[in-house]
C-alpha positions, 0 to 999 in steps of 0.5 A, spaced: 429 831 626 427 831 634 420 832 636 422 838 641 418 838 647 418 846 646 414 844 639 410 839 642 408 844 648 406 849 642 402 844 639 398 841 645 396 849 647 394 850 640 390 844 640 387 846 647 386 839 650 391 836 646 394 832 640 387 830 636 385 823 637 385 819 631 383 811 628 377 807 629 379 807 636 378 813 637 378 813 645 378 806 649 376 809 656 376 803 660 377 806 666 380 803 673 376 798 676 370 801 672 369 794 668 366 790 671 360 796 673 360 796 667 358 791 664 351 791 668 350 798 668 348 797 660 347 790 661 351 787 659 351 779 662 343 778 661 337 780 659 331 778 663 330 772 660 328 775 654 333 773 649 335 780 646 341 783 646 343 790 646 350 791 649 357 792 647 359 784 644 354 778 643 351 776 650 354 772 656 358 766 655 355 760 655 359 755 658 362 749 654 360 742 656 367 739 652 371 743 659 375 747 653 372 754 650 366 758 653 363 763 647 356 767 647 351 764 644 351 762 636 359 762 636 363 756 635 370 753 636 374 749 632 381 746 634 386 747 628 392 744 632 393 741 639 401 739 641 401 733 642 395 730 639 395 733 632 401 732 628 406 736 622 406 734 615 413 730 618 410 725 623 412 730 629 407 732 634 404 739 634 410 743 638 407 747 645 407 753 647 402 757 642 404 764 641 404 770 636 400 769 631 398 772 623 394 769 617 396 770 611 391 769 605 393 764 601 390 760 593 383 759 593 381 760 600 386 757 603 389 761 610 396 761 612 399 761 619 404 762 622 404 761 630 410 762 635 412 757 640 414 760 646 419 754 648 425 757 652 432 754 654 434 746 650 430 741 647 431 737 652 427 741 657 420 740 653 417 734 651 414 738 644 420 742 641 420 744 635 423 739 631 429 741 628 428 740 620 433 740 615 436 747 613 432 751 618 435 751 623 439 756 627 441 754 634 441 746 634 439 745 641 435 751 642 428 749 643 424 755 640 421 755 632 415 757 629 410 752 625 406 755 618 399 752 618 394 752 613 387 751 614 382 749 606 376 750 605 373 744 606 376 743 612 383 740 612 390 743 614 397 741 615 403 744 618 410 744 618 415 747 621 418 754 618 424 755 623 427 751 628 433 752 634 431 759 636 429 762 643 423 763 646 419 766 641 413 771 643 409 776 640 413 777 632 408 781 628 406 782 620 410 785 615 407 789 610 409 784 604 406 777 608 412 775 611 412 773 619 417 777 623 419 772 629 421 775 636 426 771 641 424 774 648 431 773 651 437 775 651 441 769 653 448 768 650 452 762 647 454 759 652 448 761 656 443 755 659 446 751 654 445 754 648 451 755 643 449 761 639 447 768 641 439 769 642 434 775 643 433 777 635 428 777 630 427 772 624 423 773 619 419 767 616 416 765 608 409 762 610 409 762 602 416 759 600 419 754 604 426 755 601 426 761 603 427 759 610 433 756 609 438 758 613 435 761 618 440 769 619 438 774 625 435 780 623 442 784 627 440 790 625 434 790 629 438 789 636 439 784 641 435 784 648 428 780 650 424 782 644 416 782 644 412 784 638 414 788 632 411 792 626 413 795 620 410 802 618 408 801 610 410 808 608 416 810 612 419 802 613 421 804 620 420 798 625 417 799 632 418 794 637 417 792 644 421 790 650 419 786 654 423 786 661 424 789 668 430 790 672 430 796 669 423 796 666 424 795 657 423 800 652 420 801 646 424 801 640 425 804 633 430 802 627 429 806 622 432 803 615 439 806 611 438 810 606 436 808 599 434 801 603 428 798 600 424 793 604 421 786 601 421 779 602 428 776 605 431 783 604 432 784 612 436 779 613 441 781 607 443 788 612 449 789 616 448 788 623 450 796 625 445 797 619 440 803 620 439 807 627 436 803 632 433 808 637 429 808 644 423 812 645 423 818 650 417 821 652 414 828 655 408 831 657 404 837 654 408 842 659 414 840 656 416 835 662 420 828 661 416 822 663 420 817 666 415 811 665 408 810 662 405 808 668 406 815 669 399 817 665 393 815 669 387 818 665 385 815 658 387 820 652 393 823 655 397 825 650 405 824 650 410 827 646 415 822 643 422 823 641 427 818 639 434 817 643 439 812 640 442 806 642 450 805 643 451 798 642 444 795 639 447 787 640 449 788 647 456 785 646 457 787 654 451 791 657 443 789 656 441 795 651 435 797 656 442 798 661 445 803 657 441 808 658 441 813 664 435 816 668 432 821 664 434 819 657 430 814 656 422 813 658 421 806 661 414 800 661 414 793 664 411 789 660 411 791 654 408 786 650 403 785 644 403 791 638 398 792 631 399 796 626 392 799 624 389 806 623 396 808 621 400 807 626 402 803 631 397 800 638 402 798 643 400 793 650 404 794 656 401 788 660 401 790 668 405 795 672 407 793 679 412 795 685 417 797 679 413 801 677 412 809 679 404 807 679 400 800 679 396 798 674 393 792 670 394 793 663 394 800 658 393 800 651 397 806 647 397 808 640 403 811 637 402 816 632 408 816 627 405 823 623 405 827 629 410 822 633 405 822 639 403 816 644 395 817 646 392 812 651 386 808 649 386 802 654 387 802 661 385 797 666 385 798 674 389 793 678 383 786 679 382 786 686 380 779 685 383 775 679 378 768 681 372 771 679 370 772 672 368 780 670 373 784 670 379 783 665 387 784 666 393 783 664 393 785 656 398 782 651 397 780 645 393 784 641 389 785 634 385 791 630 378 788 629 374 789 622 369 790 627 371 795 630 375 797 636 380 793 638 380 785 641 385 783 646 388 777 649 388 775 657 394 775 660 393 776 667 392 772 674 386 768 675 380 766 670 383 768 662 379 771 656 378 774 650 375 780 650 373 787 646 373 794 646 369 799 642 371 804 639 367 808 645 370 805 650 366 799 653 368 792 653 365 785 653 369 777 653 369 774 647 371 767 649 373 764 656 379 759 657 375 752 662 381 748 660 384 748 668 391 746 668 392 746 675 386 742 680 380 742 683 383 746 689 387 751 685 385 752 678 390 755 673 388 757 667 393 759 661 393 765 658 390 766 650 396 769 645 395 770 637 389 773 636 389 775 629 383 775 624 383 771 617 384 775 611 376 775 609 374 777 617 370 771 618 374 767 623 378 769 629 383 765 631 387 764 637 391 760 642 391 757 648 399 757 650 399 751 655 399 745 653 398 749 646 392 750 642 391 753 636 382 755 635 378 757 630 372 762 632 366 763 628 359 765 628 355 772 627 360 777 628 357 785 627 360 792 627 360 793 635 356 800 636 359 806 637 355 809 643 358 812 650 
């Protein structure tokens, strides 16, 4: 049933301010062009020398003499795979381009992941394409795929392939019955940069059953355009997705499943193409105004009402789905990009916003409420007058909810690239930063970090560097942030 911007006006009044806010990040009030200020106003860099700590986060970074991964102090890194240097169970080396990742708990201790590779167009094009494996192929020049990783206890791992022949593979997402859903971000067609299928959807990947892999089919009913990241509501079964697109700007999805259709492992790929209703979200202000774009909001807790329109032709036989809509029937984001279920509902990125855009910013993190059907913003980061110099934070993309508290977030921008934290009151404080320079000593250039994600027991945060392709392994004294403004 729609949301009515009548019912949501009616709400909004009776509630004063708004929709109440709800979740373990309860208002990320980063405001723009703030952070770097406020990191010194709580202190947040050093203390004096007196080696005591009372800030959001865990202290400086201490700067890594291996030129890899800078940490606060009492932390430490371990690298879980390395393209090009570490190899799969088959002899090949580790694929590049290191994107979306989820851990899945395993038998006595062990952890599963599954990692994105994030390689476009034909193998021929990459030195480490993912090798294309018996039965798990689906485009068999298409250089994209996923690896399944598994981390023991006492330190040994493996790693083999659990999709091959697919397309730029970017965020994916978790399902609510350990699978991996794997996002193609392109909308690349057969015949198209020398691809012999259709490409831009969702597959799904058994980290726990290879032969389920087999036979690699396309999740159709979930649409065809440059996919981002995914996630499923446990109690509903909708799926949400992220568009990530300009020319127009993308949009933000919901496929809600047919009646009587019950999810479970492998059954996504058994439903028909036009199975399900695939719906793009429409937003309007509490005065009952539609929003055209979510650069529109400019304020932390601004609430937005959400009503779903359907798509016409979700496999975009001729027109891009993004295409199909007119002015006024669809609200717009640049960058839509990394998405978590928790606190029961969705967090949504969008990475920046630019000329294309109504208002410029460098990153803004939503959550979607599916009860009340309301979008709230908890992040938002003011355009970085300086990418190059470390402190401020741009450019959102992957993300994850923290068993600490707060959100943790990984860089995506220009210049210096990091991992770092929000807690629930809004502060922010890194986590890590990349030293790995991959341009010169003139001009350096630093990757962005993509797949953070913790492991089941909380201990450990993994993430990636995505060029050359490093997946990492952070430990050390991890605590519940404090809640304080």
């Amino acid at each position: 049933m729609p949301f009515t911007r009548r019912e949501f006006t009616r709400q909004s009044a009776l509630t004063g301010a708004g929709i109440a806010l709800t979740g373990t990040v309860a208002a990320l009030a980063t405001a723009p062009g703030a952070l770097a200020a406020e990191d010194s106003k709580h202190g947040h860099d050093h203390d004096n020398g007196r080696g005591h700590h009372d800030g959001p986060g865990y202290g400086p970074l201490v700067t890594d003499p291996e030129g890899l991964l800078s940490l606060p102090a009492g932390f430490s890194y371990k690298v879980i795979t390395h393209s090009g240097v570490t190899k799969l169970e088959t002899g090949e080396y580790t694929p590049s381009n290191h994107d979306g990742t989820a851990t899945f708990e395993g038998p006595r201790g062990v952890t599963l992941l599954v990692n994105n590779h994030e390689l476009s167009g034909t193998r021929a094009g990459w030195e480490h394409p993912v090798p294309l494996a018996e039965g798990l192929v689906y485009d068999p020049v298409a250089a994209g795929g996923c690896t399944v990783v598994e981390t023991r206890r006492d330190g040994r791992t493996a790693e083999w392939v659990g999709i091959a022949g697919t397309s730029t593979n970017c965020a994916g997402g978790a399902s609510p019955w350990g699978t991996w859903l794997t996002c193609e971000e392109t909308e690349d067609k057969a015949g198209k940069n020398g691809l012999l299928k259709d490409h831009g959807y969702v597959f799904e990947v058994d980290p726990y059953d290879r032969r389920a892999n087999r036979d690699p089919r396309p999740i159709k009913a979930l649409g065809r355009y440059a996919h981002e990241a995914v996630v499923i509501d446990p109690k509903q079964g909708h799926a949400y997705l992220t568009e990530d697109a300009a020319g127009p700007n993308g949009l933000l999805y919901r496929w809600v499943p047919p009646q009587g259709f019950r999810h479970g492992r492998g059954k996504l790929r058994t439903l028909a193409g036009d199975a399900g209703v695939l719906q793009a979200a429409k937003c309007f202000d509490s005065g009952g105004k539609f929003v055209d774009d979510l650069s529109r909001a400019t304020k932390i807790g601004t609430v937005y009402g959400v009503d779903w329109t359907d798509v016409p032709d979700r496999d975009a036989k001729t027109v891009s789905v993004r295409k199909q809509f007119t002015d006024g029937q669809v609200t717009r984001a640049r960058k839509l990009e990394g998405m978590w279920w928790g606190d029961g509902g969705a967090y949504i990125v969008s990475s920046f916003a630019r000329a294309e855009s109504p208002v410029q910013h460098d990153g803004q993190v939503w959550f979607y409420d599916p009860k009340r059907r309301t979008l709230t913003l908890k992040v938002l980061l003011g355009v970085n007058a300086d990418p190059s110099k470390d402190g401020a934070f741009d450019g959102p993309d992957n993300i994850t909810v923290s068993p600490y508290g707060g959100l943790v977030i990984a860089e995506d921008g220009n210049g210096i690239q990091h991992l770092f934290g929000a807690t629930e009151s809004g502060r922010t404080y890194p986590i890590a930063r990349n030293e790995l320079n991959i341009g010169s000593e003139e001009e350096p250039e630093y990757s962005e970090f993509t797949g953070v994600t913790f492991s089941p027991d909380g201990k450990t945060l993994y993430a990636n560097i995505q060029t050359p392709g490093i997946m990492l392994a952070i430990t050390g004294p991890w605590k519940r942030q404090p809640n304080r403004h």
